[in-house]
N, C-alpha and C positions, 0 to 999 in steps of 0.2 A: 601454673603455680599461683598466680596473680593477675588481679586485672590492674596494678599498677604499669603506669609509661617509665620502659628503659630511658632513660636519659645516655648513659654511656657505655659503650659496650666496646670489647677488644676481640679483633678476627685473627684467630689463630698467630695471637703474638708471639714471637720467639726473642730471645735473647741468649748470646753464645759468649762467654769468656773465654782466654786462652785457659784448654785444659777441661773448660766445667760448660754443662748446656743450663743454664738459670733456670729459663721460662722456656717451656717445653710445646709451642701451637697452644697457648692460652685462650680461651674463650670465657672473656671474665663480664658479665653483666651487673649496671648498678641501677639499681631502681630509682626512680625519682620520687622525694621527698618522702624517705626512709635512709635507717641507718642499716647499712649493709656491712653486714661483719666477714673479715678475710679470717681468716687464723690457719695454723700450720708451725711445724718445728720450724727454729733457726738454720738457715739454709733452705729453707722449700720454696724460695723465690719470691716471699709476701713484699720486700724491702725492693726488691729488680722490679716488681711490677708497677711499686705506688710511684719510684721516681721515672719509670715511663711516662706515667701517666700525668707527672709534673715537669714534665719538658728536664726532669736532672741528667737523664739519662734515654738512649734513642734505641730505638727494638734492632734486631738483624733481620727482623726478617713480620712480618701480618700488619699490621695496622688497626687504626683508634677510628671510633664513632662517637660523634658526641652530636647529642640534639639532629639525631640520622644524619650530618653529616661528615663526611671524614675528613680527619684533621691530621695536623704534624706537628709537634711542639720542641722547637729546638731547643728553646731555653725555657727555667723555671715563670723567665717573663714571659713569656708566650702563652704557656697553663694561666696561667692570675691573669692575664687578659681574657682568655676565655671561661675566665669563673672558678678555676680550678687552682685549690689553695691545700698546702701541705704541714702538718706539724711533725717534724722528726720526731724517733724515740730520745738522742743523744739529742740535747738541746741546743738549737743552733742559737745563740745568745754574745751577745759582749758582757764579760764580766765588768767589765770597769766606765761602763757606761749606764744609766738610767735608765729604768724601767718605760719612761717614754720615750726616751729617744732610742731605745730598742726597739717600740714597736711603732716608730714611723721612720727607724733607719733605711736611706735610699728611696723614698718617697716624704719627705718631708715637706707638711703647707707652708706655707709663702703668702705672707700680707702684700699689699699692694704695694712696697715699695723692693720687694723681692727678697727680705729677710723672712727667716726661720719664725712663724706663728707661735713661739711656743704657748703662751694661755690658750689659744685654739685645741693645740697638741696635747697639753695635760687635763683640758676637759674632755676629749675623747676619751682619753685614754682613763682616765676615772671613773666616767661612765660605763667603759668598756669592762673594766674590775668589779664594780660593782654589781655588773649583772654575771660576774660570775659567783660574786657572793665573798668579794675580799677585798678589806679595805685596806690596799696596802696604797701608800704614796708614792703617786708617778713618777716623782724627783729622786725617791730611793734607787742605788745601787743594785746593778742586777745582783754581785757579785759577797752584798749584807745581803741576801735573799737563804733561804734553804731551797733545797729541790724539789720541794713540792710548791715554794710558793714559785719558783723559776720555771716549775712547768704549769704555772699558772698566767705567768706574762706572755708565756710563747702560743698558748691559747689565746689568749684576748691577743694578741699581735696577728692572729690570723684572723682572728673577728672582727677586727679593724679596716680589714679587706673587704670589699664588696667581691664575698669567696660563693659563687652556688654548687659547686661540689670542693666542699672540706674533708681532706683526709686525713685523721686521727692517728699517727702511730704509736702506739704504748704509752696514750694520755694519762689513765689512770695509775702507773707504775713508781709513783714517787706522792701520790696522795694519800691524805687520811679517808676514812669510812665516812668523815662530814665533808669533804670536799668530794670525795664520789659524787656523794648525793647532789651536791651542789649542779659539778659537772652535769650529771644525768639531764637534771634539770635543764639547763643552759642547752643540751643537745635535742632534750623535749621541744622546746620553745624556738632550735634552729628548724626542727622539722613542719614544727605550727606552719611558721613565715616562710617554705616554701626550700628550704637548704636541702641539699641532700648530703648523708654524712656515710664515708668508709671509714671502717671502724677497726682496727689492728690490736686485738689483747690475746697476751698471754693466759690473764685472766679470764677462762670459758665462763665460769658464773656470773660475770657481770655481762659477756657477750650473749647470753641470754635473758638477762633482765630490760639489757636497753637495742637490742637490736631484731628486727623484723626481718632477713633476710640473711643467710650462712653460706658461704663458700671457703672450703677446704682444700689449700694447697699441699703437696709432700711432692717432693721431689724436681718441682717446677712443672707439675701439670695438677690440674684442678681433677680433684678424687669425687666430690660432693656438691652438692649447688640444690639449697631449698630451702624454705620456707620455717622461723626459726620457732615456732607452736608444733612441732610435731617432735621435735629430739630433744636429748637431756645430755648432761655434762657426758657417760659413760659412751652416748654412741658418738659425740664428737671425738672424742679422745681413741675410741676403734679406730673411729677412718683417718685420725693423723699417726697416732703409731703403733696400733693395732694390738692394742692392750687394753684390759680393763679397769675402772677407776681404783677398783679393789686394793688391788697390786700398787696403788700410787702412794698416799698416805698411809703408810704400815711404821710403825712404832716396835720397836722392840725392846725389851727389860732386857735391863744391863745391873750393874751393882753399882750405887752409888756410896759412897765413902763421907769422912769427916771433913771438916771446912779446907778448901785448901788456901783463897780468895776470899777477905775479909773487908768491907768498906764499911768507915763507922762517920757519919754525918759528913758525909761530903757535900760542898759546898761552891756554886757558880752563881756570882752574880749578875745579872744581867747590866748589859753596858752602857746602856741608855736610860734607865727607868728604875727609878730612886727605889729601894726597898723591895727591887723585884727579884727572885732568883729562876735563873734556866735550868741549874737544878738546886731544890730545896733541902739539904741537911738530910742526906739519904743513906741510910743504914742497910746493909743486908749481909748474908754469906753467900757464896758456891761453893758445893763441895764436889771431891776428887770424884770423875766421871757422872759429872750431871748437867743435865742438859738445862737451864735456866732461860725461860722464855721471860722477857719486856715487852709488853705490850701497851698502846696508848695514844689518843690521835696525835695529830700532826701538831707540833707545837708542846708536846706534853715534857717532852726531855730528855728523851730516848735516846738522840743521838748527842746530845749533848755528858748524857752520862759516859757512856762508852769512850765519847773524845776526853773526859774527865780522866778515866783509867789510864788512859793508854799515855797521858800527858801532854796531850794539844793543848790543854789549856793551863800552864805553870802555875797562873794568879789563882784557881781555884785552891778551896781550902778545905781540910779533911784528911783523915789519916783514910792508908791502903795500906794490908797485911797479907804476903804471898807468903804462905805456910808459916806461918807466924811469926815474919821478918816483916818489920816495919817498912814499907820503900822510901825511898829518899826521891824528894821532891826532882822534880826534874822534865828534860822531854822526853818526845817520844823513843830515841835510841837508847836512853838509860833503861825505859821499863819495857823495850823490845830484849835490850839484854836482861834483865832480870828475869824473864818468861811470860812475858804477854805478847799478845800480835793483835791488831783489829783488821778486820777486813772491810774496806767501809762501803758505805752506803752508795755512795757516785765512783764505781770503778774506773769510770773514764779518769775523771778528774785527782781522784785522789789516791786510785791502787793500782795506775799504769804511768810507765811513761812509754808515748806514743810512740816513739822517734827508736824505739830499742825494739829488738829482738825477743822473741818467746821466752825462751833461754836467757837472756839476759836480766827481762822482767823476774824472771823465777828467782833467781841468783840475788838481786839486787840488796837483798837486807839480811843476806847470811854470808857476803863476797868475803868476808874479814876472814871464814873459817876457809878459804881455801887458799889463803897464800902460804909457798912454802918458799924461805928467804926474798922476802918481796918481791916474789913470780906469782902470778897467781898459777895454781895447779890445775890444768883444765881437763886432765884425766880424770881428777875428783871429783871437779865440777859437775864432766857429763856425767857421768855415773848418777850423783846423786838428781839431776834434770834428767836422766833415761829412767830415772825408778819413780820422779815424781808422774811421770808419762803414763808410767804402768801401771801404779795405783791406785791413781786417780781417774783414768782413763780418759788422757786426754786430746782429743782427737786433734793432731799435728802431723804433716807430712813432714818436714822438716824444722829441728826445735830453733832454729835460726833462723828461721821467717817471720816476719813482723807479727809483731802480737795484735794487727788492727786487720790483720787476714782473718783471724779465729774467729768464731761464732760468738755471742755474745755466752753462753754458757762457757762457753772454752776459757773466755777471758778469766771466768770469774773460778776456774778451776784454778787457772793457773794464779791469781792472787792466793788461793788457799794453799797452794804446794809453795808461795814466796812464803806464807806465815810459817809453816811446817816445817820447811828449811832450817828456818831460826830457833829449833828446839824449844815452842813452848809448853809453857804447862798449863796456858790459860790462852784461850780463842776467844776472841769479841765478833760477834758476825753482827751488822747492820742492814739489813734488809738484803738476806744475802742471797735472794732469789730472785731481785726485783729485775724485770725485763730479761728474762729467757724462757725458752722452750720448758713443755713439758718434760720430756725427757732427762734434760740438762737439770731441771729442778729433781727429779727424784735421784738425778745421781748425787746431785749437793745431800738432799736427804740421809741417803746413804754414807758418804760421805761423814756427817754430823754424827750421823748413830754408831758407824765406826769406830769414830776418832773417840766417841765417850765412852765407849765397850774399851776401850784402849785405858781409859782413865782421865784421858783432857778434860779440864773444866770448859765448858762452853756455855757463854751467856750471847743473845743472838736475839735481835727486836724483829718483829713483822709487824705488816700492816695486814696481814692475810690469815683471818682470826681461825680457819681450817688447820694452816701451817704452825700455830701458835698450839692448838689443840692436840696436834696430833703427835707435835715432835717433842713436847717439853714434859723433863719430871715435874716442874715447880713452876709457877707465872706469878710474876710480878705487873700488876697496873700503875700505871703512872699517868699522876696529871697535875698540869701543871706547875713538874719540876719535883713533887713529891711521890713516894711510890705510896700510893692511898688502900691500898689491897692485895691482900696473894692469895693465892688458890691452890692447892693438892692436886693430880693428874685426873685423884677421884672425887674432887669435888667442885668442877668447873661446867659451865658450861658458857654457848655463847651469848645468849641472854645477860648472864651476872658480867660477863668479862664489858661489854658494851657497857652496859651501865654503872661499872664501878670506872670505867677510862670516862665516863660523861659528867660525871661528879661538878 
């Protein structure tokens, strides 16, 4: 295939949970100084192999070569001793700690009299930001961060390592189109100086822009393995679930209706920075069954509008009109009860609670309708959690198993069956694809075009200017904090969409 040197390679690795076989006799090679891309659905074993291979987790059964000789990595310190450095897709981060002392947590310098270096530490570590092309201050809060710029500290906290094989799990899934590029760059320039990178996206488009080498997992055994100049998006997508691209973004005409959701200059000020707004005096409609695509990079207001509506943010200013009832200021549970729901951007964080059950997660924001004489009713309950299973298709053996068993698509079904629950008439989706499978993304698709064939208003941002294109009647751009342009389904393309979000 190459006349490049393996550096790491795995002999017929296995890994067996109680019930499931992961990794199936894996023989997974990574090339030295190129970026080698894994990809595969959610559950095909991509996540059981990388924490092999980072001492998280130990095989049952083959074993690891590295630099021809074999190795055993018990702990994650073991892997980063021997060069091998991991970036989770769920950010492994302290919210309430500093962006430098994040990224020299448990390895921290030490001046000569055995204290904490910090000016040492926040020069690194500003360096380290910089060359990824963000000037964010090392003193800052992981947790005043957005998720694109948190998954930019957990990057440079791994560049901070003397890492020579970096494994990337769903780097790009919470970035703008200018921070792609950035990244791209910064994994250009690890490849120059000798790095070698595994590379994890759900994203195939960009796994063909930046990677030189493809292997395809399904089912915990490797389908494909070659050289990434010879295939295109359609025949990756054959050999992980055996369909074609065709079939994946399909759009379908529905009727859309009169306004139902009216926002007339709404207004966020930004909390730091005299005269700035997060979002700028922002005017639009949705009307009854239409699909309302926001698009616009990272930083533009995107989710900050959406957290506007739903009433994360009280201090904002601006009238909201549901069917031409003015809403009364308030939080989030007032205009959950009115008929709004968001599904937001960071599932983990913001649209699960970890510690709860499937079922319970689902339940959580409509539990009010099921009590009958302060019992809750749990025949009603299941019922209405066995129809949201069935309509959704959500793949669960049991609705009373933790919601941190599900597959990242699963999770994010079931956040859509907690909004639906709650009878609304307006969906806010924030990036509601971000980090799952292909599959799981076209059932969301499905899903979306549904629910507006139904009549729901659904307004819903991406970063995924194909996903923006293909599902929305109407697109609105936004930048910084204003929506600067909109576009008709038939008069966009991605050329103008790029360049009015760059304004």
């Amino acid at each position: 295939m190459n006349n490049k040197e393996i550096i790491l390679e795995t002999h017929e690795l296995s890994k067996v949970f109680p019930g499931t076989i992961a990794l199936d006799h894996v023989n997974f090679k990574v090339y030295r100084g190129a970026v080698n891309a894994l990809v595969g659905e959610n559950g095909a074993g991509k996540s059981t192999l990388m924490n092999i291979l980072a001492g998280i987790l130990q095989p049952s059964g083959g074993h690891i070569v590295l630099n021809g000789k074999r190795v055993e990595f018990k702990s994650p310190v073991e892997a980063l001793r021997n060069g091998i450095g991991i970036i989770h897709q769920e950010l492994n981060l302290f919210p309430n700690m500093s962006v430098v002392d994040n990224i020299f947590v448990g390895r921290e310098l030490r001046d000569a009299l055995g204290n904490v270096d910090y000016p040492k530490e926040e020069g690194i570590a500003h360096s380290v930001l910089q060359r990824l092309g963000e000037n964010i201050d090392p003193k800052t809060l992981v947790e005043d961060l957005r998720v694109g710029q948190q998954q930019i500290v957990a990057i440079a906290k791994a560049l901070a390592q003397d890492v020579r094989i970096l494994i990337m799990d769903e780097p790009t899934s919470a970035l703008s189109i200018k921070e792609v590029k950035e990244l791209f760059n910064t994994i250009r320039e690890l490849i120059n100086e000798g790095v070698t990178v595994i590379y994890i996206s759900h994203k195939l488009d960009e796994i063909l822009q930046i990677a030189e080498y493809l292997t395809i997992l399904r089912d915990g055994k490797i389908v494909a393995h070659t050289a990434i100049d010879s295939i295109d998006v359609s025949w990756i997508i054959e050999k992980m679930v055996g369909s074609k691209k065709e079939s994946f973004y399909v759009h379908k005409e529905h009727s859309v209706g009169s306004p139902i959701l009216e926002v007339r200059n709404l207004s966020l000020r930004h909390p730091t920075l005299e005269n700035r707004y997060l979002v700028d005096h922002v005017t639009f409609e949705l009307n009854w069954g239409e699909i309302l695509g926001i698009f616009g990079l990272m930083g533009s207001g995107r989710t900050e509008l959406l957290e506007c509506i739903i009433g994360r943010h009280p201090e904002a200013l601006g009238e909201i009109l549901l069917e031409g009832k003015k809403l009364s200021p308030g939080g989030i549970k007032g205009k959950i009860a009115e008929g709004l729901f968001l599904i937001p951007e960071d599932r983990q964080r913001d649209g699960l609670v970890q510690s709860l059950s499937t079922a319970k997660n689902m339940t959580l924001a409509s539990v009010k309708s099921y009590f009958k004489n302060l019992v809750i009713d749990s025949t009603k309950e299941f019922q209405s959690i066995q129809r949201m299973i069935k309509e959704l298709s959500i793949v669960v053996k049991d609705p009373h198993q933790s919601i941190l068993s599900l597959s990242g698509g699963n999770q994010q079904k079931v956040i859509v069956a907690k909004g639906l629950l709650t009878s609304p008439k307006v969906l806010l989706m924030d990036e509601p694809t971000r980090g799952i499978d292909v599959n799981a993304k076209r059932d969301i698709f499905n899903i979306m075009l549904q629910l507006a064939s139904q009549g729901y208003g659904i307004i819903f941002v991406s970063s995924e200017l194909e996903e923006i294109l293909s599902l929305s009647d109407r697109i609105l751009v936004m930048c910084k904090g204003k929506i600067v342009q909109q576009f008709s389904r038939s008069n966009v393309t991605e050329e103008a969409l790029i360049a009015a979000a760059s304004v």
